[in-house]
Biotite code that builds the C-alpha atoms (Angstrom):
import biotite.structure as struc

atoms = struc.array([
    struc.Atom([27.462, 31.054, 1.212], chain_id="A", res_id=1, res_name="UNK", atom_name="CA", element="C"),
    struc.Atom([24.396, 30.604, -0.925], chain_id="A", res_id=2, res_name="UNK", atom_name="CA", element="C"),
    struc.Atom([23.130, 32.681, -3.618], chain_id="A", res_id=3, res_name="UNK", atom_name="CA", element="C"),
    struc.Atom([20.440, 34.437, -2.233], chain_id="A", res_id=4, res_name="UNK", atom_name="CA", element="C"),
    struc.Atom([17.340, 33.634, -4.173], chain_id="A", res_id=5, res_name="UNK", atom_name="CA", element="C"),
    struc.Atom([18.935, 29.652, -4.205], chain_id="A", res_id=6, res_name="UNK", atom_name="CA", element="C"),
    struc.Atom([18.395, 30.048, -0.749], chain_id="A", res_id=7, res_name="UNK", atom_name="CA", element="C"),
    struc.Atom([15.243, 31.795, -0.647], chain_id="A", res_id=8, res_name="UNK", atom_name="CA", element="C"),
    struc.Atom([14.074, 28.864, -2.915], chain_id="A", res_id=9, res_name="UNK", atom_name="CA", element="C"),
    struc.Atom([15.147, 26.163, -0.368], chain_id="A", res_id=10, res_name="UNK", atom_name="CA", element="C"),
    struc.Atom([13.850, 28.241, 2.346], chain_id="A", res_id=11, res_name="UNK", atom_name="CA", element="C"),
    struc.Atom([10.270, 27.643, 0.196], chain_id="A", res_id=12, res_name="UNK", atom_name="CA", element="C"),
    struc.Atom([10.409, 24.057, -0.714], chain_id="A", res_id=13, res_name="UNK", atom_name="CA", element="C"),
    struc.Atom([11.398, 22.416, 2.572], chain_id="A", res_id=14, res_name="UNK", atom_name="CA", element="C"),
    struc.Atom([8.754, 25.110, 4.173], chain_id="A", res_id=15, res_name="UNK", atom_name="CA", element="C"),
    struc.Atom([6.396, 22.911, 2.412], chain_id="A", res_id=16, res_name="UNK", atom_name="CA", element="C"),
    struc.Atom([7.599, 19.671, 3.868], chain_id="A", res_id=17, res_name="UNK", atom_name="CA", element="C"),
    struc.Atom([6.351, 21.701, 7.547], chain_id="A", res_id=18, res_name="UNK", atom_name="CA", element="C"),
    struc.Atom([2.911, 22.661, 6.046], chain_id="A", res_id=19, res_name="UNK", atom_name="CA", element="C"),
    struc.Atom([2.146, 19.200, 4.891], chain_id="A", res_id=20, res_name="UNK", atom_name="CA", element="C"),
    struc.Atom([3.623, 17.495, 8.490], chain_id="A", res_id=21, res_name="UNK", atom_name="CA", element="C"),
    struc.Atom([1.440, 20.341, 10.036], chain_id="A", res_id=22, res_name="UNK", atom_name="CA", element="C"),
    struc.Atom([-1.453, 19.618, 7.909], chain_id="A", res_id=23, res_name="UNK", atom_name="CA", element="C"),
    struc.Atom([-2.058, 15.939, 8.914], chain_id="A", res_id=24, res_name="UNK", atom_name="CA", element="C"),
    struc.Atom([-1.181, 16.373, 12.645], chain_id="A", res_id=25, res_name="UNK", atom_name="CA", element="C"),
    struc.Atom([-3.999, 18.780, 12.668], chain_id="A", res_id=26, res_name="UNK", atom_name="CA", element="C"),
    struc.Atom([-6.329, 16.281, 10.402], chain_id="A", res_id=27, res_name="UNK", atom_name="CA", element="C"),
    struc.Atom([-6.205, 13.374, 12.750], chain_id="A", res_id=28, res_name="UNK", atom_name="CA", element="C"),
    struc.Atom([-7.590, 16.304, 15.561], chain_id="A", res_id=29, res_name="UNK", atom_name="CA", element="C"),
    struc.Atom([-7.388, 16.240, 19.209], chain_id="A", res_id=30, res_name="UNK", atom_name="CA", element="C"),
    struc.Atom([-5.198, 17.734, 21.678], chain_id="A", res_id=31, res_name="UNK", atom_name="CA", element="C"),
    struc.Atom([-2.256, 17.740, 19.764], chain_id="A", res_id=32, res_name="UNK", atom_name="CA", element="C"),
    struc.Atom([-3.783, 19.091, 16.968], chain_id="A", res_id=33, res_name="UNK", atom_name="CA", element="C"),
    struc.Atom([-5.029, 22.182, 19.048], chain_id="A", res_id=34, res_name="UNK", atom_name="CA", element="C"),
    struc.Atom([-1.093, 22.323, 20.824], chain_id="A", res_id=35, res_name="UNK", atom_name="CA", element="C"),
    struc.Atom([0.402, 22.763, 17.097], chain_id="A", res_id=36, res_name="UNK", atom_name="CA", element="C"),
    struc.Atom([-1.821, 25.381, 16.341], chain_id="A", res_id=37, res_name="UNK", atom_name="CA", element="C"),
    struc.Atom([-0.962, 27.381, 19.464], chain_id="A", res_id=38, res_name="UNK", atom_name="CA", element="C"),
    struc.Atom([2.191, 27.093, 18.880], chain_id="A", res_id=39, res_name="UNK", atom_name="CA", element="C"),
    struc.Atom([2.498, 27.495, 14.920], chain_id="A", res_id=40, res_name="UNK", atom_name="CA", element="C"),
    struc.Atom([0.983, 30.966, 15.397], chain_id="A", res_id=41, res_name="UNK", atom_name="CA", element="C"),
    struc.Atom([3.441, 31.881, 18.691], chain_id="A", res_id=42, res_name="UNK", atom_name="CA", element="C"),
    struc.Atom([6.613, 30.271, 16.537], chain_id="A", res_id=43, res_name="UNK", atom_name="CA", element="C"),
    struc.Atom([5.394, 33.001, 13.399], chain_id="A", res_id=44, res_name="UNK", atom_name="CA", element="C"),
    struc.Atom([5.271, 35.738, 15.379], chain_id="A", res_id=45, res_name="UNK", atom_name="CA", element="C"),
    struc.Atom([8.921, 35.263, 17.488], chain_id="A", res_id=46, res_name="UNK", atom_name="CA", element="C"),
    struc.Atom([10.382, 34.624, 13.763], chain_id="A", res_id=47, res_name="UNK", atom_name="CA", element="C"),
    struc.Atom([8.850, 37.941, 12.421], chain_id="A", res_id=48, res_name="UNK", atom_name="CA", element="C"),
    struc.Atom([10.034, 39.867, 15.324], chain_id="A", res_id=49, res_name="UNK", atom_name="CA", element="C"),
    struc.Atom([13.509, 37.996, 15.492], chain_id="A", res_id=50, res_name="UNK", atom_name="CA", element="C"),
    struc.Atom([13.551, 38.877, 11.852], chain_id="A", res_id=51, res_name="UNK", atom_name="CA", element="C"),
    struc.Atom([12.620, 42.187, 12.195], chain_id="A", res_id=52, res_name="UNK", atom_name="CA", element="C"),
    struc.Atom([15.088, 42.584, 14.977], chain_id="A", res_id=53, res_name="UNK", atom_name="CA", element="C"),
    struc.Atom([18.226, 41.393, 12.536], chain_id="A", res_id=54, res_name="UNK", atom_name="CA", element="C"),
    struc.Atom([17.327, 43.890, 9.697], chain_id="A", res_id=55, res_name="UNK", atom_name="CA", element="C"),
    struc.Atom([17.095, 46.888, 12.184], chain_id="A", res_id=56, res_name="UNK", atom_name="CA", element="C"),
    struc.Atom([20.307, 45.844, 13.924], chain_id="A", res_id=57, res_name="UNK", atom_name="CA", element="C"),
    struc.Atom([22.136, 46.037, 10.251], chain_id="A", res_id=58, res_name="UNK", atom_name="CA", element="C"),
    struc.Atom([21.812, 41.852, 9.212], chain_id="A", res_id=59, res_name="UNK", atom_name="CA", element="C"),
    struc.Atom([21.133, 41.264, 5.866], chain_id="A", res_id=60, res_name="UNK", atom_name="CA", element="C"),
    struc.Atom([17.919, 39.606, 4.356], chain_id="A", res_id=61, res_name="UNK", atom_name="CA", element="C"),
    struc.Atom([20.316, 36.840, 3.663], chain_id="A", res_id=62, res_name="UNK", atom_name="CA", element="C"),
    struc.Atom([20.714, 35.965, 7.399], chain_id="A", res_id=63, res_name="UNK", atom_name="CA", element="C"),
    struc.Atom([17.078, 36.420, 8.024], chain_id="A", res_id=64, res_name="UNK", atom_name="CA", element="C"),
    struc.Atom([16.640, 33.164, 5.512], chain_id="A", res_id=65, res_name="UNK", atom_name="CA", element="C"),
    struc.Atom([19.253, 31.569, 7.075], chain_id="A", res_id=66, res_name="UNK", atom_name="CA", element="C"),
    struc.Atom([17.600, 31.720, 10.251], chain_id="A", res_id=67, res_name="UNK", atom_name="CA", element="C"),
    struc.Atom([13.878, 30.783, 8.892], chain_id="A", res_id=68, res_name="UNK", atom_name="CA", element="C"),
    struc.Atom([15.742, 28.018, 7.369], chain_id="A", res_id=69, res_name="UNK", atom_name="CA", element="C"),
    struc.Atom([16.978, 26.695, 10.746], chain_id="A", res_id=70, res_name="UNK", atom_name="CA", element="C"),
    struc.Atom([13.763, 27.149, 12.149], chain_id="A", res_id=71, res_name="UNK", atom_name="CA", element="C"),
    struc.Atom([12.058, 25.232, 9.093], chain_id="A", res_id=72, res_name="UNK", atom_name="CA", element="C"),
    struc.Atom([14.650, 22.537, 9.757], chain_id="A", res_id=73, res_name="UNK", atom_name="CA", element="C"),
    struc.Atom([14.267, 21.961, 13.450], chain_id="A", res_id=74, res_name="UNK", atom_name="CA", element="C"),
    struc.Atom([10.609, 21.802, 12.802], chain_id="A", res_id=75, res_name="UNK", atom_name="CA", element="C"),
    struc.Atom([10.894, 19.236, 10.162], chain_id="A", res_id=76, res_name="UNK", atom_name="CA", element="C"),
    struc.Atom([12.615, 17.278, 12.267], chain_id="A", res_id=77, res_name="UNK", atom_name="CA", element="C"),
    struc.Atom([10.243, 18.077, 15.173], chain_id="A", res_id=78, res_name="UNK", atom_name="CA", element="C"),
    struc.Atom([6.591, 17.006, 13.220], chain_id="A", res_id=79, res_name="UNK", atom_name="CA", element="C"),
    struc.Atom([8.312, 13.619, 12.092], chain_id="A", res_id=80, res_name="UNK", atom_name="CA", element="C"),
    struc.Atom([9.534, 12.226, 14.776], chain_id="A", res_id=81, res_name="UNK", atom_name="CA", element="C"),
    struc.Atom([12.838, 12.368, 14.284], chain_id="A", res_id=82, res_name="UNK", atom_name="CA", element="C"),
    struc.Atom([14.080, 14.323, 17.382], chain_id="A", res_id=83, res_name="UNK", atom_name="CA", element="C"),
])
């Protein structure tokens, strides 16, 4: 297992490699532009509550990353092409 804020650090550095996929699918506009936008705000909201859910149920913060950094991952791999 990871140290937590090791972790929490990847968790923020390969977010960034989703922001800047995001960012230049919605530059070049159109449809799929709008589609990611839908569903980048739907995606945020199931991970808060799915988050929100683990803490209440007992999880630690640790598994909450661990999660968010699944979700970061499949959407990496998602935005460039590589599913």
């Amino acid at each position: 297992m990871l140290n937590p804020f090791y972790a929490t650090f990847l968790l923020a550095v390969e977010a960034q490699k989703v922001v800047e996929l995001r960012l230049v699918r919605i530059a070049w506009g159109g449809a799929e532009a709008q589609a990611e936008m839908v569903s980048m705000v739907g995606e945020k909201v199931v991970a808060a509550m799915e988050a929100a859910n683990t803490l209440m149920a007992g999880g630690s913060p640790g598994e909450v990353v661990a999660r968010y950094r699944e979700l970061v991952a499949d959407n990496t791999r998602r935005l460039s092409g590589m599913v």
